[in-house]
C-alpha positions as CSV (number, residue, x, y, z in Angstrom):
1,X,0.0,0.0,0.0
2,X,1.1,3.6,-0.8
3,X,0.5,6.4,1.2
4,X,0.4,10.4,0.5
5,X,-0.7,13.6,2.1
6,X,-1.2,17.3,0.8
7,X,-1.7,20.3,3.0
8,X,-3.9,22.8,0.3
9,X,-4.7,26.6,1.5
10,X,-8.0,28.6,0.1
11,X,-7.9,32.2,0.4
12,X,-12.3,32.4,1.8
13,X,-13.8,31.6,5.4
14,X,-14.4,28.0,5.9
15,X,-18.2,28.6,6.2
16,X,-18.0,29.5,2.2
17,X,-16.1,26.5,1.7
18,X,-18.1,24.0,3.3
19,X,-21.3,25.5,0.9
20,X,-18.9,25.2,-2.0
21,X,-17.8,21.3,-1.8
22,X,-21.5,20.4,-2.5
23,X,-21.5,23.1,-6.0
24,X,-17.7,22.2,-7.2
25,X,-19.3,20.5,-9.9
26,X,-19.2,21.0,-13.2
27,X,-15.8,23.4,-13.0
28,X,-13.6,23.4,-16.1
29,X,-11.1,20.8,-14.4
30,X,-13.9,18.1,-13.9
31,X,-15.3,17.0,-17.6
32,X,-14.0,13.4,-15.9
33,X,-17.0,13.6,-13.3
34,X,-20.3,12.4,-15.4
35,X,-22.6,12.8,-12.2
36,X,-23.1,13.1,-8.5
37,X,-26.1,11.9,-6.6
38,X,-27.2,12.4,-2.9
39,X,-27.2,8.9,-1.4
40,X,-28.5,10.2,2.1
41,X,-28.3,12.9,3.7
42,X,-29.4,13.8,7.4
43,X,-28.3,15.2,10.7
44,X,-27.4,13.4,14.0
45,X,-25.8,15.3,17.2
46,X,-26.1,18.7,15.3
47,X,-23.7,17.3,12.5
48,X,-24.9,17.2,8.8
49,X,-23.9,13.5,7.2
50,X,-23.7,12.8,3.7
51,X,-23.3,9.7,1.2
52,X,-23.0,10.7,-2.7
53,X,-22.3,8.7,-5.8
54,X,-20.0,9.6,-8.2
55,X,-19.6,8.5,-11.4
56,X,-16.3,9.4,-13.1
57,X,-14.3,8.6,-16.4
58,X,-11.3,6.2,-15.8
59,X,-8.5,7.4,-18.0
60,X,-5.4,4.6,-17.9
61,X,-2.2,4.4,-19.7
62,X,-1.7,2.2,-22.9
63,X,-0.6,-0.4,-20.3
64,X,-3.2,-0.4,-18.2
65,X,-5.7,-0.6,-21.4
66,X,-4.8,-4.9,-21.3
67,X,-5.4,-4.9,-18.4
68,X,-8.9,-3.2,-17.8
69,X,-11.4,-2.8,-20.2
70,X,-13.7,-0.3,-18.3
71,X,-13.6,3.2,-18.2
72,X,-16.0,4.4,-16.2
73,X,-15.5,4.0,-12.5
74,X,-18.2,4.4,-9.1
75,X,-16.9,6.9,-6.2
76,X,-18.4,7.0,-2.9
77,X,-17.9,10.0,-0.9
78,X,-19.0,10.4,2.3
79,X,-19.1,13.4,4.2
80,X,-19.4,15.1,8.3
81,X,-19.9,18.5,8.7
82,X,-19.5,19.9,12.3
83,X,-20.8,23.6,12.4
84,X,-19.6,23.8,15.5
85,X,-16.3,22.8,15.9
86,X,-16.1,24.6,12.5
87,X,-14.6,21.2,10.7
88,X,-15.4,18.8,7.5
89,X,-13.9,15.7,6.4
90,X,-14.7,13.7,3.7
91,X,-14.1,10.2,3.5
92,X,-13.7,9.1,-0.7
93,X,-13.0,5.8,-2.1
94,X,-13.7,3.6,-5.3
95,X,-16.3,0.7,-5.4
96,X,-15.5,-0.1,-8.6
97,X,-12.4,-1.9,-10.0
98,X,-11.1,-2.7,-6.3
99,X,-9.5,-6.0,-7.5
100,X,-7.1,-3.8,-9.5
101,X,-6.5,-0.6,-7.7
102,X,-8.4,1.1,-4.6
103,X,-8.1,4.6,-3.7
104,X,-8.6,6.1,-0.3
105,X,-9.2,9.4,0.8
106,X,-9.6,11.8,3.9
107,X,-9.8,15.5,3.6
108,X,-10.1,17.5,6.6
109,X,-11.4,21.5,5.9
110,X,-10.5,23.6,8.7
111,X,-9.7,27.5,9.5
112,X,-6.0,28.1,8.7
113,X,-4.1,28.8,12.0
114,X,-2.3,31.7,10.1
115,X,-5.3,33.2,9.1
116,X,-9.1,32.6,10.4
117,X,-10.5,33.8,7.0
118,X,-8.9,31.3,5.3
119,X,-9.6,27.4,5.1
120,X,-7.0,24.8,5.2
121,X,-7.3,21.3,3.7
122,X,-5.3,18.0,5.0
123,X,-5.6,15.4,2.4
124,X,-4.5,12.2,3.2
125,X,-4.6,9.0,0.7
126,X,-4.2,5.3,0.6
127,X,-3.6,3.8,-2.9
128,X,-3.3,-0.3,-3.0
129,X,-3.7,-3.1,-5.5
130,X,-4.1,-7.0,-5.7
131,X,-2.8,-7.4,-8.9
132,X,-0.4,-10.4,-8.2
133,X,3.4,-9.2,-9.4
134,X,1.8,-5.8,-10.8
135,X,0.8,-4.6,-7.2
136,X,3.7,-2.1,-6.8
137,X,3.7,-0.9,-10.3
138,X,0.0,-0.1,-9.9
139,X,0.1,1.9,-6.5
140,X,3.3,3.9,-7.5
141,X,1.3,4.8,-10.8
142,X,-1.8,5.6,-8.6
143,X,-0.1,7.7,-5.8
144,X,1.6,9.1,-8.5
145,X,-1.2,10.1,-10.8
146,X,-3.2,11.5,-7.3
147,X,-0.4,13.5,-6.7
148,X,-0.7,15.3,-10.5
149,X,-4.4,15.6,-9.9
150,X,-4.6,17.6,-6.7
151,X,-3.4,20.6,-8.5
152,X,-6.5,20.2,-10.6
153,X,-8.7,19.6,-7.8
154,X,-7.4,22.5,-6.0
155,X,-7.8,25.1,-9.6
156,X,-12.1,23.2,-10.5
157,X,-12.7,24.1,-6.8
158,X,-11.1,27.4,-6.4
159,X,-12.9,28.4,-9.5
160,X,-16.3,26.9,-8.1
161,X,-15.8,29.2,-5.1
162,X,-14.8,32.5,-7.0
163,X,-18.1,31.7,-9.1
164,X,-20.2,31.5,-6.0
165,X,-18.2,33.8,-3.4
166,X,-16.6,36.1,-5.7
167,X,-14.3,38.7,-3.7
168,X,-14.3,42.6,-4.3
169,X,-10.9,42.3,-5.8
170,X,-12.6,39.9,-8.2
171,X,-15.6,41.7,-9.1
172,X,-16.3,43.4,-12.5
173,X,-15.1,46.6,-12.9
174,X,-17.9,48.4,-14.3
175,X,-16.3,51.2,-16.0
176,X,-14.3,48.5,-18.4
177,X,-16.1,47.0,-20.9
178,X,-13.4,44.1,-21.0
179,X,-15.0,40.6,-19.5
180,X,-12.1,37.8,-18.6
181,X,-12.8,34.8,-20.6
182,X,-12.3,31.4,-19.3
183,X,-8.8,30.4,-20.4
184,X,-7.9,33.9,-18.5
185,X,-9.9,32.9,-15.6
186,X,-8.3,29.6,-15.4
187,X,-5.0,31.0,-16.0
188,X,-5.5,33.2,-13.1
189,X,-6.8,30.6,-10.9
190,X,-3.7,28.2,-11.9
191,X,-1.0,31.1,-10.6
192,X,-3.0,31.2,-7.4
193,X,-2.9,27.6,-7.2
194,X,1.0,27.6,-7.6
195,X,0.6,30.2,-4.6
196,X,-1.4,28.5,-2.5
197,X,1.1,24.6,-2.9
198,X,4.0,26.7,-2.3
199,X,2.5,28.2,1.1
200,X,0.8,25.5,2.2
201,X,4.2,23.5,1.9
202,X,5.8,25.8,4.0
203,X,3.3,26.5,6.6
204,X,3.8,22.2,6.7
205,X,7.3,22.6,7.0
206,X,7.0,25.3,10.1
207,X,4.7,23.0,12.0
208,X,5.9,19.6,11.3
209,X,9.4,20.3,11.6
210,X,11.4,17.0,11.4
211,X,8.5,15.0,11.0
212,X,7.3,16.4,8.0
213,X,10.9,16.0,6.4
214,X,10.6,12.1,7.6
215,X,7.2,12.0,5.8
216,X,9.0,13.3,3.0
217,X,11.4,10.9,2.9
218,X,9.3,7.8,3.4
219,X,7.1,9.5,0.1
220,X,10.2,9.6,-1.7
């Protein structure tokens, strides 16, 4: 089994993220998610819990094509929001093509220490396969492959959240008659993305310390 984290910043109050995880879809990063349905959905002890179905395209590599002839694949994600304690984790994972390859995750969306007004995200993944002799190749292409896509994620979803939230220094100017197109806006929302790995890898770095260095190395 393979494990990975990611420590994701987004610049708007976690209250406006928690709405947004339920509207990320569709975002221009996402043409691979085909739909989303609402399992169940209902609140115990004042905390909101959610079941979805996802149904997402399952892009492989040439090698991977003799291997599996599918190419769509089911996602479950389950979700527990606490409005109290100000906290949301989702729990993701694959219920289709387990044999081959199953991915795991947690995400944890919390106010930023730094900053209140911002929300931080703790990702955390388990990528294993019981492919007999291809097991290794497999997971190191998965963890891999997750790693690439997080960028992605992070870019669909910060665009999601600019469409619903959007902040003053984002709003139109109403004395230009120029409108951003989409390429621009994704453009945009890529640079911030680059901003937001690059601090959340050092705000990692101030609080782990040595352990995040011995994470690193056991990634590596």
């Amino acid at each position: 089994m393979r494990y990975t984290e990611n420590t994701s910043i987004f610049k708007y109050p976690w209250e406006q993220v928690a709405q947004g995880i339920w509207q990320r879809y569709p975002n221009p990063e996402s043409s691979h998610v085909l739909s989303e349905d609402t399992v169940v959905r209902k609140v115990v002890d004042g905390q909101l819990h959610s079941k979805r179905l996802l149904t997402k395209t399952n892009r492989m590599p040439k090698w991977g094509e003799r291997i599996i002839s599918a190419r769509n694949v089911n996602v479950i994600e389950e979700s527990v929001v606490d409005p109290h304690k100000r906290e949301m984790c989702t729990y993701t994972r694959n219920v289709g093509l387990t044999k081959v390859m199953t991915c795991i995750e947690k995400v944890t969306y919390r106010p930023c220490p730094d900053n209140p007004q911002w929300t931080i995200a703790d990702r955390k993944a388990w990528i294993d396969s019981k492919i007999f002799g291809l097991s290794y190749a497999i997971q190191t292409f998965g963890a891999e492959r997750y790693k690439k896509n997080i960028q992605k994620t992070n870019v669909g979803f910060m665009y999601a959240l600019n469409r619903l939230f959007p902040t003053a220094g984002a709003s139109p100017d109403t004395s230009q008659s120029h409108h951003p197109s989409l390429e621009e806006r994704k453009q945009r929302l890529k640079e911030a993305a680059r901003e937001t790995a690059k601090r959340a890898k050092e705000l990692a770095q101030e609080k782990a310390g040595p352990i995040y260095a011995a994470c690193e190395g056991v990634k590596s």
